[in-house]
C-alpha positions in Angstrom: 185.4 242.7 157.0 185.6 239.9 158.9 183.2 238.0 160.7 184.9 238.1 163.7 184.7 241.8 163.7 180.9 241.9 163.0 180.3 239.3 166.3 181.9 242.0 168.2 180.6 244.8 167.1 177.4 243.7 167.2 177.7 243.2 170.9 178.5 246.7 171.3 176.1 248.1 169.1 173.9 246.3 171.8 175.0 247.7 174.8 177.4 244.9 175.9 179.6 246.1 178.4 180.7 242.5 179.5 181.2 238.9 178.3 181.7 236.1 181.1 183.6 233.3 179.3 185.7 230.6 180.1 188.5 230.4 176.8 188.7 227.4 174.3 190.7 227.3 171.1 187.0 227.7 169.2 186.9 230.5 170.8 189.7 232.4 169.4 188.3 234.4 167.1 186.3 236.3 169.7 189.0 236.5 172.2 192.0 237.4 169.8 189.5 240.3 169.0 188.8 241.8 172.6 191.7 244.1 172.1 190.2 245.7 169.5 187.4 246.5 171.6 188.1 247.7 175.0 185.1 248.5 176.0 184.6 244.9 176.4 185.4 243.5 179.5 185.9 239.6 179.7 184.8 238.3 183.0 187.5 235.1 182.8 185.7 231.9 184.9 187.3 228.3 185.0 184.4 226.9 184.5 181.8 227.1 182.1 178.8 226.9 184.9 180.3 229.4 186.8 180.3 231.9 183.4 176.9 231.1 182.8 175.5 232.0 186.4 177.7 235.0 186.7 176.4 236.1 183.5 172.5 235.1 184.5 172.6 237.3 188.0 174.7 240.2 186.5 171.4 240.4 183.2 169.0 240.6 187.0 171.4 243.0 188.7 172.4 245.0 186.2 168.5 245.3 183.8 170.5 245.1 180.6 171.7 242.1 178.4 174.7 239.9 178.6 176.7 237.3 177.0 178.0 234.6 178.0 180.9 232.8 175.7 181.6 229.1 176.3 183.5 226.2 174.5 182.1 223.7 172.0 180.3 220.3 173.4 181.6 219.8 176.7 182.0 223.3 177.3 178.3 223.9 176.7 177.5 220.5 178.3 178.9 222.4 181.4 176.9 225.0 181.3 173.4 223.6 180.9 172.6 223.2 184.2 173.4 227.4 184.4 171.2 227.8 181.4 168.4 225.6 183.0 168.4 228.0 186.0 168.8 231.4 183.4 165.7 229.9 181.9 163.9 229.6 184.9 165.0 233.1 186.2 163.9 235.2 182.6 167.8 235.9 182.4 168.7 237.7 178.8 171.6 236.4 178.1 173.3 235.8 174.8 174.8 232.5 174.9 177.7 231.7 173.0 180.0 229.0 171.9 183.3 228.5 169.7 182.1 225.4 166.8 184.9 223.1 164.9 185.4 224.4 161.6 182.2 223.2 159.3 184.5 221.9 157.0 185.3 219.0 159.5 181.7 218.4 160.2 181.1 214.9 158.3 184.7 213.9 160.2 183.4 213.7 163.3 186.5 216.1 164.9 187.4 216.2 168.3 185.2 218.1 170.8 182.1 218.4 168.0 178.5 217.8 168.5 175.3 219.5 167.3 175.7 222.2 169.7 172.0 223.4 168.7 170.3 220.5 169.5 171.9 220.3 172.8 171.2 224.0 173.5 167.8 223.7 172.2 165.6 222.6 175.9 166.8 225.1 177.8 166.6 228.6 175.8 164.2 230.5 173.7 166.4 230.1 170.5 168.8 228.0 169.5 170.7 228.7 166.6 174.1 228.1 164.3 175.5 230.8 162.4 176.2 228.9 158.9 178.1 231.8 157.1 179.8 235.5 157.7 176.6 237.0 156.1 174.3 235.6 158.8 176.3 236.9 161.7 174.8 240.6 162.1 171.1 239.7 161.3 171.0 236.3 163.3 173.2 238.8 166.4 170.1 241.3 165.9 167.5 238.4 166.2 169.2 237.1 169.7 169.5 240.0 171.3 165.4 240.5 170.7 164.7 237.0 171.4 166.3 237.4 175.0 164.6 240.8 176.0 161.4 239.9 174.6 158.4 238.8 177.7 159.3 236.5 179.2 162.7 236.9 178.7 165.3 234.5 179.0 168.3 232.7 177.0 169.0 232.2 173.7 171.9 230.6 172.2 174.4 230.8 169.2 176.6 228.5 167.6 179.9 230.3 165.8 182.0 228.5 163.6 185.7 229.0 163.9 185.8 228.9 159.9 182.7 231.6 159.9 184.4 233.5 162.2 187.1 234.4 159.4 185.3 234.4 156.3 184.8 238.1 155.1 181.6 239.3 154.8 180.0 242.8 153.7 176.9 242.9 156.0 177.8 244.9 159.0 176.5 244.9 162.8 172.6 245.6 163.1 171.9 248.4 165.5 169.6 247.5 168.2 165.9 248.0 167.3 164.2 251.1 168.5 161.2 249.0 170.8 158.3 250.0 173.0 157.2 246.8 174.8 155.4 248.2 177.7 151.3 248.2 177.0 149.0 249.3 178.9 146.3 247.5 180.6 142.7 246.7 179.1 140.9 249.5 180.9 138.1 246.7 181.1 140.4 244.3 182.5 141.5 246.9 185.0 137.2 247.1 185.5 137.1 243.8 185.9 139.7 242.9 188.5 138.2 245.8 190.4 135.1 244.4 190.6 136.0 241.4 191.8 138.4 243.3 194.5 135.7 244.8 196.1 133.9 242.0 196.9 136.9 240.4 198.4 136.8 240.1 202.2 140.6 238.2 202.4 142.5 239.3 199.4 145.8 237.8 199.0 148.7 238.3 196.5 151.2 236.3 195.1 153.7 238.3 194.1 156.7 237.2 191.5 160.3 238.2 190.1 159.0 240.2 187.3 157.0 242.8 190.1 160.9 243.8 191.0 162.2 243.8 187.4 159.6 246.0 186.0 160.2 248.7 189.4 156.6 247.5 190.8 157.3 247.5 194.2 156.1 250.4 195.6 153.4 250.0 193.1 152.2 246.9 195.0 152.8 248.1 198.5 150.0 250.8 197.2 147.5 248.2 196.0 148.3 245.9 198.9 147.3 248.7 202.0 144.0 249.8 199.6 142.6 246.5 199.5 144.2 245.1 202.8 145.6 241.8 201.3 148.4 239.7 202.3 151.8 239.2 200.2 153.2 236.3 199.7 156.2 235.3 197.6 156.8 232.4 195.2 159.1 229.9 196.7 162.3 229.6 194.9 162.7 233.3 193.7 165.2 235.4 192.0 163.7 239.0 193.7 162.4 240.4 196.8 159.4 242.4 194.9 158.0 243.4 198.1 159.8 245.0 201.1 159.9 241.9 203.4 159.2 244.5 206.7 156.0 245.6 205.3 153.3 244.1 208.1 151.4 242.4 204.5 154.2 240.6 204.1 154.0 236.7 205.1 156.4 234.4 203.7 157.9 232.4 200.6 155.3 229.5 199.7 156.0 226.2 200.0 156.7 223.4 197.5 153.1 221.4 196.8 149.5 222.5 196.3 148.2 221.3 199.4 151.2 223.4 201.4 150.3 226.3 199.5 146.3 226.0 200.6 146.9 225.7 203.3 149.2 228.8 203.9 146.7 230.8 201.9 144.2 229.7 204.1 140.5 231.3 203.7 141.6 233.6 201.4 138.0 234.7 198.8 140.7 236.0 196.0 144.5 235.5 195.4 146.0 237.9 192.6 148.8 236.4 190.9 151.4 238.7 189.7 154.3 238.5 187.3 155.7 234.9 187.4 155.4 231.2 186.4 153.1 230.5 189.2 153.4 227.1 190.6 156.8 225.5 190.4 156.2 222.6 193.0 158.5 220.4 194.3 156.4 217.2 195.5 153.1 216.2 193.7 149.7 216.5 195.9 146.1 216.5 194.8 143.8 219.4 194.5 145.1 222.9 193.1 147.1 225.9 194.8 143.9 228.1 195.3 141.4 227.6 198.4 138.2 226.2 197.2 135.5 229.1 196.4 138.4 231.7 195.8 138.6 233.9 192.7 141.9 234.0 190.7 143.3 237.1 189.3 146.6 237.5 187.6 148.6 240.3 186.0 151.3 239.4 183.6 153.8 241.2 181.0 152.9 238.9 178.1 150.1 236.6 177.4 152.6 233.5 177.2 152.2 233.1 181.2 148.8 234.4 181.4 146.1 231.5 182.5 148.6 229.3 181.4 148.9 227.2 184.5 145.7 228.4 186.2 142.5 228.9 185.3 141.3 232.8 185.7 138.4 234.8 186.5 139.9 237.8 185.3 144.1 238.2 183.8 145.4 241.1 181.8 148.3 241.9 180.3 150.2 245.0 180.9 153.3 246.5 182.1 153.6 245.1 185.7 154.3 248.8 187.4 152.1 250.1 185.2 148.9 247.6 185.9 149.3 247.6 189.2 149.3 251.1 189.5 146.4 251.5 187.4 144.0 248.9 189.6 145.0 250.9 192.5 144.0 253.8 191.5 140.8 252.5 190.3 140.2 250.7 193.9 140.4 254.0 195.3 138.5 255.6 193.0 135.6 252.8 193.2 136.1 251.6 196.9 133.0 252.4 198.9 133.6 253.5 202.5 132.4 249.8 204.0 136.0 248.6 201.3 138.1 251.3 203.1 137.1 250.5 206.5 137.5 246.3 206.4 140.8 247.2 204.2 142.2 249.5 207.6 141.1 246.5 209.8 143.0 243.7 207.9 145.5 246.0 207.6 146.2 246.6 211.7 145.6 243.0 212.3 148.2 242.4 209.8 150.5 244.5 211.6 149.9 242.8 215.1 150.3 239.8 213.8 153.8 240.4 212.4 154.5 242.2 216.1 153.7 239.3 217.7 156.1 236.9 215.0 158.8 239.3 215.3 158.5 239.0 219.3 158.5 235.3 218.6 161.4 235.0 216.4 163.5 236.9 218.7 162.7 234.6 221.2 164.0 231.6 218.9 166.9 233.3 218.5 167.6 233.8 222.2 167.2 230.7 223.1 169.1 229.2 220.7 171.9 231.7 221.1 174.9 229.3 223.2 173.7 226.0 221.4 176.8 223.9 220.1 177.0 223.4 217.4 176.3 226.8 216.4 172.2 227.5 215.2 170.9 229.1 211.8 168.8 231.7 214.2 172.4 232.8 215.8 174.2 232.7 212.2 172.1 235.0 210.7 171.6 237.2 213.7 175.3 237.8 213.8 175.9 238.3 210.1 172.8 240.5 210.2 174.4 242.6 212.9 178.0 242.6 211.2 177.0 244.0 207.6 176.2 247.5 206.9 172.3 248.4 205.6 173.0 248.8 201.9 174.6 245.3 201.5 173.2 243.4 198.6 172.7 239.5 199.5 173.0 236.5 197.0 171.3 233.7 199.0 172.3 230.0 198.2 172.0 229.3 201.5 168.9 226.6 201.2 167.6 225.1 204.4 169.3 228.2 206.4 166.9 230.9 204.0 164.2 230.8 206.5 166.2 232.2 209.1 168.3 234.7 206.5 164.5 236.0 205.5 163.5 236.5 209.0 167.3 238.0 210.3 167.4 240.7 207.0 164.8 243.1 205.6 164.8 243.6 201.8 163.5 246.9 200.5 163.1 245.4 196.8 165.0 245.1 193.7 168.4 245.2 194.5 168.9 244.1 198.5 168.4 240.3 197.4 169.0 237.9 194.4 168.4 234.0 194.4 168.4 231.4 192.1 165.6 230.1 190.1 165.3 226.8 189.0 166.6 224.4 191.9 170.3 223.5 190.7 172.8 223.9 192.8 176.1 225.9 192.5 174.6 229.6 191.7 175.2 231.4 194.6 178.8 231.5 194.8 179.1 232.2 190.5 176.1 234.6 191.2 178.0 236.9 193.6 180.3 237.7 190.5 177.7 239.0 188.4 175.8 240.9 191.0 179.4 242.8 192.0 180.3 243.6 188.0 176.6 245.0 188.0 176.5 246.8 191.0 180.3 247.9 191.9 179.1 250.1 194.5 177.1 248.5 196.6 178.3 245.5 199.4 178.1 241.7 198.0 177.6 239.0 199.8 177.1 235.5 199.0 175.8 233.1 201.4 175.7 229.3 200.7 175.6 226.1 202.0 178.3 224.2 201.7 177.4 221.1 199.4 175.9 224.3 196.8 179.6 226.0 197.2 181.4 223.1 196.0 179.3 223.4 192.9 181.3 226.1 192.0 184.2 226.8 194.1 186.4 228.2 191.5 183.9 231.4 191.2 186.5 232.6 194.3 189.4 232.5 191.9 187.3 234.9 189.0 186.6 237.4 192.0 190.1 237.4 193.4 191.4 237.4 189.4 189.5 240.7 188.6 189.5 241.8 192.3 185.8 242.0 192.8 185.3 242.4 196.6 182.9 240.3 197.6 182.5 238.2 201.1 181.9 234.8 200.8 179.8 232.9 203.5 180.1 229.0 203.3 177.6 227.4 205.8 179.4 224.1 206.3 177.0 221.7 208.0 178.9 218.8 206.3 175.5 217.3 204.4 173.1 217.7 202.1 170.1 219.0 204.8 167.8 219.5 201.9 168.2 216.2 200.8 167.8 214.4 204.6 164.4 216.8 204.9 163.3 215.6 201.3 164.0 211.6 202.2 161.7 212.5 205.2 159.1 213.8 203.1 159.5 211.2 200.6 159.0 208.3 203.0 155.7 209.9 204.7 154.1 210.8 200.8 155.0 207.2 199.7 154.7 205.3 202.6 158.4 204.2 202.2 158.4 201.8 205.3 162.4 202.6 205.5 164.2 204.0 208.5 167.9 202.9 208.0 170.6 206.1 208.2 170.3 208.4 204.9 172.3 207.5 201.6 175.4 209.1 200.8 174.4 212.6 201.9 176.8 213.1 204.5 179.8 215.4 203.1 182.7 214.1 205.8 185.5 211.7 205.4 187.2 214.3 204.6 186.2 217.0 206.0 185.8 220.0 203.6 188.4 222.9 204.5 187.0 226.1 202.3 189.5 228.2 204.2 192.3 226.4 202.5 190.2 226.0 199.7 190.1 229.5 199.0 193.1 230.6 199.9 194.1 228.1 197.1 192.5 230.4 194.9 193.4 233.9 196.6 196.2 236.0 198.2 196.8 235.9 202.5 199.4 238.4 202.1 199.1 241.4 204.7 197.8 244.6 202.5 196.9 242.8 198.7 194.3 244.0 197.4 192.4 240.7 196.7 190.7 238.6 198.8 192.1 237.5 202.1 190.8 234.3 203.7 190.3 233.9 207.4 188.5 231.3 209.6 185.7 232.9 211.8 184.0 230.6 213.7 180.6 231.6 214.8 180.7 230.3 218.1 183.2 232.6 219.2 181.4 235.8 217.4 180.5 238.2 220.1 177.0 239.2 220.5 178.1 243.0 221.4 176.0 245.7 219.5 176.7 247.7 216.5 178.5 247.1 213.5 181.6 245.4 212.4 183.4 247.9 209.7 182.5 247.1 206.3 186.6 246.5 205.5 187.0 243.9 207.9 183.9 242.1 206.4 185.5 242.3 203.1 188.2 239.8 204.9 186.3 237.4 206.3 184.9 233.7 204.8 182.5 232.5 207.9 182.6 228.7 208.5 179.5 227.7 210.6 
């Protein structure tokens, strides 16, 4: 058979169900084949960094392994930012892309590169498949690269010649593997004992508490030790039900910002992530001085790697946490359960008396001009029904989403990891093709949105129902708060107006801008386009019905 044909099956043999692509002539072989194989769906994106993304937040949403097919140098080239942020999130995805024929190689032919090398930085493996025989084991070895802990990309390199040579090896079926371990029961001892002397326990929790199904897992652990939960601060997950009275906030971008929000906490517990991904450089570490450090991790890759420990295992996540619960309880001495209850009420006054607070914000801000974040989010709050599943790009507005929405863990929220711009919008695809029947909507700034704009086209192309929120404040916010920042940590000694971070002259029109990309007709089935500006939303109760939500693209 041909090569072709082994590329393809192997995906199935995987559990592929979709490939998000954006078509190049390398790439025929694989697309001249997706007849053959219907149940493969191609995802079609007009870009390559909206294929990526889509296929990075569809491997969260959906639990299960994805590829992603893209087209030779520049193709890939405009994908890598999407793969940086796939790397950062533990996305496993199977990276593709279509490679001149090998013949051609010492001519230097039009679009070629080393396609490895360039892939190299930003997955796990990067790899070229040099003949038909290598297609099914090198297939087999991806698909375990990307689901091994932590997992993340890898990437393959498939000649257009090795596509069509013949070969006799056929597809690999995916290996039979039992990752999960349990936990050292004298780790489990260990952490325990330091638990119980703990008089201000706090927990950091991470992405891989909501992939592993850990949430109500840690919502046990938290209210038996009485700690505080804090999440990391770019994130992909909610892995703790944001209206739990433990919960306090995302964490802020440099160690001394992260002190001090821990405050006089005696013991953090880190738990499944990469734990610290600052922003800003500032001396000292994360952890208050005197406090222990405990973490939980799936693999020992992450495990003390950026901190040092007095006491890590590794485990599955649901599984650990579960188990030092149980031994809390079983160990906890009635003095334990009695300062655990008290940190626990005060917990829940204290978010009382921030919820009182916020709602105040909110009021007050209510008939400001132009319209406020605090109203924004109250309204779309207010307008979208209690299953809807939110893909926040929405940056210097995500304080006010967080506070405006309660997310009950894996599923009610997805972000992007890694800082580059452009995945909310592309994310929104992938979320819908994982979870058809659940409410999408994408909220991003406007400066992330043009970053990829044409993700509106692939959702009115495979009519994907998803509402699309642009926050147009016509500027880069972030970037006028990090100038700030930068000219107090450096002593700048500059005040002049900020650099080329004003997006005006002209004014950005995304209502014309998607319905470019989309159907206005009365009655079609894909997306319709309509301005809604938020100062005339009304602030009347109840609900607005989910269909007329699927019509709407808010410009605040």
């Amino acid at each position: 058979m041909r090569g072709r044909r082994v590329l393809m099956e192997s995906f199935v043999s995987h559990g592929v169900r979709h490939i998000f692509g954006n078509p190049g002539t390398t790439e025929t072989p694989l697309l001249d084949s997706l007849p053959a194989f219907p149940q493969l769906e191609y995802i079609m994106a007009l870009h390559e960094g909206v294929a990526v993304s889509a296929a990075s937040f569809y491997a969260q949403a959906s639990g299960r392994v994805t590829v992603a097919n893209l087209h030779v140098a520049p193709g890939l080239g405009n994908g890598i930012g999407s793969l940086y942020g796939a790397l950062k999130a533990g996305s496993p995805v199977v990276v593709t892309a279509g490679q001149q024929d090998t013949r051609m190689r010492l001519n230097n032919p039009l679009l070629g590169h080393d396609l490895v090398a360039m892939a190299a930085p930003v997955t796990k493996w990067s790899v070229q498949i040099e003949r038909a025989d290598e297609i099914a084991p090198i297939m087999r070895r991806a698909f375990k690269v990307a689901t091994d802990a932590p997992q993340g990309p890898v990437f393959v390199s498939l000649p257009i010649d090795v596509m069509e040579q013949e070969t006799a090896v056929d597809a690999s079926p995916p290996d039979n593997l039992w990752r999960s371990t349990r936990p050292d029961p004298a780790g489990i001892e260990a952490l325990v004992a330091l638990l119980l002397k703990s008089k201000k326990p706090a927990i950091i929790a991470g992405d891989d508490v909501a992939r592993s199904g850990g949430e109500q897992a840690l919502v046990a652990l938290t209210e038996a030790v009485g700690a505080t939960v804090w999440f990391e601060g770019l994130r992909h997950h909610a892995p703790f039900p944001t209206s739990h009275p433990s919960y306090r906030q995302s964490l802020p971008g440099d160690a001394r910002q992260v002190r001090k929000a821990l405050g006089d906490a005696d013991l953090v517990l880190l738990i499944g992530g990469p734990f610290f991904e600052d922003i800003w450089f500032a001396p000292g570490g994360h952890i208050p001085g005197g406090a222990s450090v405990l973490q939980i991790e799936a693999s020992a890759e992450r495990l003390a790697l950026n901190n040092r420990l007095d006491a890590g295992i590794v485990g599955d996540i649901a599984a650990s946490v579960s188990a030092l619960t149980d031994a809390v309880r079983a160990k906890a001495g009635a003095d334990f359960r009695q300062a655990a209850q008290n940190r626990n009420a005060a917990l829940a006054e204290l978010q009382a008396k921030e919820k009182e607070a916020y709602r105040a914000r909110v009021e007050k801000s209510w008939d400001r001009q132009p319209t406020a974040m605090p109203r924004v989010t109250a309204e779309l709050r207010r307008g979208l029904p209690d299953d809807v599943v939110i893909v926040d790009e929405s940056i210097t507005a995500s304080l006010d989403l967080a506070r405006a929405f309660d997310y009950r863990g894996f599923g009610d929220y997805f972000g992007g990891r890694g800082g580059g711009i452009g995945q909310g919008l592309a994310g929104a695809i992938g979320v819908k093709v994982a979870m058809p029947d659940r409410p999408v909507v994408a909220i991003s700034g406007d400066g992330s949105a043009m970053y990829a704009i044409q993700a509106l086209w692939t959702a009115a192309h495979h009519k994907l129902a998803i509402v699309f929120v642009v926050l147009a404040n016509r500027e880069y916010r972030i970037l006028k708060h990090n100038v700030d920042v930068w000219r107090q940590n450096f002593e700048a000694g500059t005040q002049h107006p900020y650099q080329n971070m004003d997006i005006t002259g002209p004014t950005l029109d995304f209502v014309h801008l998607a319905a470019g990309m989309a159907s206005r007709r009365s009655g079609s089935r894909r997306p319709t386009t309509l301005p809604v500006p938020l100062q005339r939303l009304s602030r009347r109760s109840g609900r607005t019905s989910s269909r007329s939500q699927s019509k709407a693209s808010a410009r605040a």
